[in-house]
C-alpha positions in Angstrom: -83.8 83.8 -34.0 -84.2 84.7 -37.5 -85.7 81.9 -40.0 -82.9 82.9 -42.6 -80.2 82.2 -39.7 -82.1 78.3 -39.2 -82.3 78.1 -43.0 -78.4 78.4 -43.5 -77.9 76.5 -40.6 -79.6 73.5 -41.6 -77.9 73.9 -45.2 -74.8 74.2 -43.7 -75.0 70.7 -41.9 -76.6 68.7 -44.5 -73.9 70.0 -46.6 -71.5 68.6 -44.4 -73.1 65.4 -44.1 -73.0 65.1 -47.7 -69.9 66.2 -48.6 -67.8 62.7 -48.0 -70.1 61.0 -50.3 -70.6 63.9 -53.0 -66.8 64.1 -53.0 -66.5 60.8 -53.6 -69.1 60.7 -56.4 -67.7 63.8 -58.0 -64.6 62.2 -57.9 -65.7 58.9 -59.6 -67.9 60.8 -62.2 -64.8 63.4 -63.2 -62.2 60.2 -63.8 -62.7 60.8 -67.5 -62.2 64.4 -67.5 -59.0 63.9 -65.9 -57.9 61.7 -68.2 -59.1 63.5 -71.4 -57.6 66.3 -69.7 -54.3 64.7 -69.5 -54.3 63.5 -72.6 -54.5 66.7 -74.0 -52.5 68.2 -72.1 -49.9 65.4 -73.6 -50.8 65.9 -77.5 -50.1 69.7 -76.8 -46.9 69.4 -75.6 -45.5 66.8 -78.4 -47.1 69.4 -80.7 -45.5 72.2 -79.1 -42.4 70.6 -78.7 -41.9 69.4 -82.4 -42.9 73.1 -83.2 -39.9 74.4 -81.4 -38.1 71.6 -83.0 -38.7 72.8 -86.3 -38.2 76.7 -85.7 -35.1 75.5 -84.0 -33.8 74.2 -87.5 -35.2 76.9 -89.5 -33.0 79.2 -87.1 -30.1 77.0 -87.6 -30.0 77.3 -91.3 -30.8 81.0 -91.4 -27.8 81.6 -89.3 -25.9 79.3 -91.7 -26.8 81.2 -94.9 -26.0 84.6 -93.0 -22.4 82.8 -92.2 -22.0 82.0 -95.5 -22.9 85.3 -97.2 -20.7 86.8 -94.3 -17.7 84.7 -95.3 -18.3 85.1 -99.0 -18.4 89.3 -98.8 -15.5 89.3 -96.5 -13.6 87.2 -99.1 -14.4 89.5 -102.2 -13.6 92.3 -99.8 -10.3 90.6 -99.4 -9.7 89.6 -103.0 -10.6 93.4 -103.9 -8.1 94.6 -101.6 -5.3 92.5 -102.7 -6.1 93.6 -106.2 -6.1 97.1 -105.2 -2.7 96.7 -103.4 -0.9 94.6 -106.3 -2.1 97.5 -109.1 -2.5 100.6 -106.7 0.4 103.3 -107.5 3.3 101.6 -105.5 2.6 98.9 -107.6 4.8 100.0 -110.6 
């Protein structure tokens, strides 16, 4: 048999027999990763959320002033147009 072969072998099983208490540790020592980790991941998300918030409004009254200057020009265009018909040539 090949030493390599023995090598891995034996790596293999100590592994093993370490992994139930390395897991363990690893999980004990990465408790405050998780938690920073979640924490961040809940400061992004108010910050994203009140960022959609605000482009929400700024949306919202960009649509508004487009309304209004839609309303505005179809009123002239109407005022224009009954001017037009009360002095046009049928007029007199």
């Amino acid at each position: 048999m090949d030493k390599k072969y023995v090598i891995g072998a034996a790596v293999a099983v100590g592994a093993l027999v370490l992994v139930p208490g390395l897991a363990a540790a690893l999980s004990r020592a990465g408790e405050p990763l998780k938690r920073a980790a979640m924490k961040t991941g809940a400061v992004a998300w108010d910050e994203f959320r009140k960022a959609g918030a605000e482009a929400y409004e700024q949306m919202e009254d960009i649509a508004a002033e487009f309304r209004s200057e839609v309303e505005a020009h179809q009123a002239e265009a109407a005022a224009a147009e009954t001017a037009a018909s009360s002095t046009g040539p049928d007029a007199g």
